[in-house]
C-alpha positions in Angstrom: -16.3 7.1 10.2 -14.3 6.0 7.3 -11.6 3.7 8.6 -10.4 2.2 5.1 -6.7 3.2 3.8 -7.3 6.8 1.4 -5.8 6.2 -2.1 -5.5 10.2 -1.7 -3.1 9.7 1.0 -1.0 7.0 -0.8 -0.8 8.8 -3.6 0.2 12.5 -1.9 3.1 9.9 0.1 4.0 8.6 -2.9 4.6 12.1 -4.9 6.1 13.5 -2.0 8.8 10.6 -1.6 9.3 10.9 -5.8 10.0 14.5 -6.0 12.4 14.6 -2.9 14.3 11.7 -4.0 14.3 13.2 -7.7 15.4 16.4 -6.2 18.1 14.8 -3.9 19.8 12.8 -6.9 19.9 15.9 -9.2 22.3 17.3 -6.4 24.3 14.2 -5.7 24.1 11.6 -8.1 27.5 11.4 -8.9 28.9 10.9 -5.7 26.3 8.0 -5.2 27.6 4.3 -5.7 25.8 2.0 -7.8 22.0 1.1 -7.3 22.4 -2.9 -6.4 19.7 -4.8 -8.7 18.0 -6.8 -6.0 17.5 -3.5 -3.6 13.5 -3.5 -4.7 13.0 -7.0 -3.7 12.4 -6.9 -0.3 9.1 -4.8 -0.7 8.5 -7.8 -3.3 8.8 -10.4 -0.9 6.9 -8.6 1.8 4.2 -8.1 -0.2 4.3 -12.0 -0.9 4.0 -12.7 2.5 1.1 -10.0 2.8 -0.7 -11.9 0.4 -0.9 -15.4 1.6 -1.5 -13.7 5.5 -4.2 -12.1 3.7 -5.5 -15.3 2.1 -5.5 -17.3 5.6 -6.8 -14.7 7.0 -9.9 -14.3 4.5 -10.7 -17.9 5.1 -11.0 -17.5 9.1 -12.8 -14.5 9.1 -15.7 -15.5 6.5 -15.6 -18.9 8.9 -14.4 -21.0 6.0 -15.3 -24.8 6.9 -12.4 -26.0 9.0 -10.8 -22.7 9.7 -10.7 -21.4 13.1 -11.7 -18.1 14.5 -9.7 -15.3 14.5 -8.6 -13.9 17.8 -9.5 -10.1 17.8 -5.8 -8.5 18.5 -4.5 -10.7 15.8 -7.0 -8.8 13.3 -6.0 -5.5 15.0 -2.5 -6.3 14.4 -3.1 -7.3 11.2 -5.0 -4.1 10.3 -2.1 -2.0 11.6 0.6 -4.0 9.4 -2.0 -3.6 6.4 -2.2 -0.2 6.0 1.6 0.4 7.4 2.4 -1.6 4.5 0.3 0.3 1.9 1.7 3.8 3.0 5.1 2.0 3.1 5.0 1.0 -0.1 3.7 4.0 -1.2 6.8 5.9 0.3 9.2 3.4 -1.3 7.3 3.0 -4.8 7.1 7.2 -4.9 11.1 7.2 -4.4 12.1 4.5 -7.0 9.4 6.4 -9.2 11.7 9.3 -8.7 14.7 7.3 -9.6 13.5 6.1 -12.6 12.2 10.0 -13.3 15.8 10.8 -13.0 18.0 7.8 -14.4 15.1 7.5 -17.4 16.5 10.4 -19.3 20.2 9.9 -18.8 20.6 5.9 -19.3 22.1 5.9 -23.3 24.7 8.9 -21.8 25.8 7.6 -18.3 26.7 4.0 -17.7 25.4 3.7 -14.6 22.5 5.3 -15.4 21.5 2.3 -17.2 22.0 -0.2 -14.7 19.9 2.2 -12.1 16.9 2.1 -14.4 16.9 -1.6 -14.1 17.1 -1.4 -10.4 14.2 1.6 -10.0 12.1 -1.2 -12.1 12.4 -3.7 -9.8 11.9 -1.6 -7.1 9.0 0.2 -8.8 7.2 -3.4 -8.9 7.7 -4.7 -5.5 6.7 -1.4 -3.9 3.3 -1.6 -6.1 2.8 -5.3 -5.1 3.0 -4.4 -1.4 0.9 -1.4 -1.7 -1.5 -4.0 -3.2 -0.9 -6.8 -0.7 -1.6 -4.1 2.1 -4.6 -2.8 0.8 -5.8 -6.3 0.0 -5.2 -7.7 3.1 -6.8 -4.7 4.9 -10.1 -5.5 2.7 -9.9 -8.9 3.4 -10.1 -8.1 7.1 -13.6 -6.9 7.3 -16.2 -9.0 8.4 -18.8 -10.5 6.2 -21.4 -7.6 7.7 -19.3 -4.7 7.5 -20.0 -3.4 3.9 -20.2 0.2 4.4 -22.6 1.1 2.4 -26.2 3.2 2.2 -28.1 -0.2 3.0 -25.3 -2.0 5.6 -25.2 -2.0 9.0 -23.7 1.6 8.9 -26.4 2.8 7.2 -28.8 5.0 9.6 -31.4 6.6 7.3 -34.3 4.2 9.3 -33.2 5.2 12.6 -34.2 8.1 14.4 -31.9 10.8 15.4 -29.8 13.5 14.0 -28.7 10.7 11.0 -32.3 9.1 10.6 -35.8 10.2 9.3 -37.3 13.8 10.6 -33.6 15.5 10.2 -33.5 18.7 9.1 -32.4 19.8 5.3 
């Protein structure tokens, strides 16, 4: 079973959020008050944060000299706020995209226009640096044996059983 966060669902959030967003501010932009600059920070900074959690954490699960073990509902908990972070950031990355979509095309004609570009960019970044820290940090959670793959300790081809030799084709 496949427990890792899907780039396909990050990226169908993110389009989703982008074209409603894009959609809503074709039928009300002018009624909307100015974008404030620093609005796209604060997926910035959480992804900051994200990033070093992911960093101490890295060091405690791979049972770094000096670092203690990890207690197993702080790694769940830290599993859930990784890949709530990544579809998060998705969500919020997709609707600045769709800002930016929108104010693009009409900055050198509507003043404010301008100033909301600068706004979706910042926001544009700090949404893709949380999407990053989330997925990150959810990698950096798995334990030194978990790989995954055709020859790790999911792998059941020398087993027997439905998965292992004398299956049927």
């Amino acid at each position: 079973m496949r427990t890792s966060t899907s780039p396909s669902v990050l990226l169908v959030a993110a389009v989703a959020a982008g074209l409603t967003v894009n959609v809503l501010l074709q039928a009300a932009y002018g009624e909307l008050p100015p974008l404030p600059l620093l609005a796209g920070l604060t997926p910035l900074v959480l992804g900051l944060a994200e990033l070093v959690l992911a960093a101490v954490l890295r060091a405690r699960i791979r049972r770094r000299p000096g670092a203690r073990p990890v207690d197993a509902l702080a790694t769940a908990r830290a599993v859930a706020l990784a890949k709530a972070s990544s579809l998060a950031g998705a969500l919020v990355g997709g609707a600045w995209l769709g800002v930016l979509a929108y104010v693009l095309p009409l900055r050198d004609r509507v003043d404010a226009a301008g100033a909301d570009t600068a706004s979706a960019v910042v926001g544009v970044v700090g949404a893709a640096v949380l999407v990053g820290a989330g997925l990150w940090l959810e990698h950096c959670l798995r334990t030194p044996d978990d790989t995954g793959g055709p020859d790790g300790p999911g792998d059941r081809s020398d087993r027997p059983g439905p998965s292992g030799p004398g299956r049927r084709p």
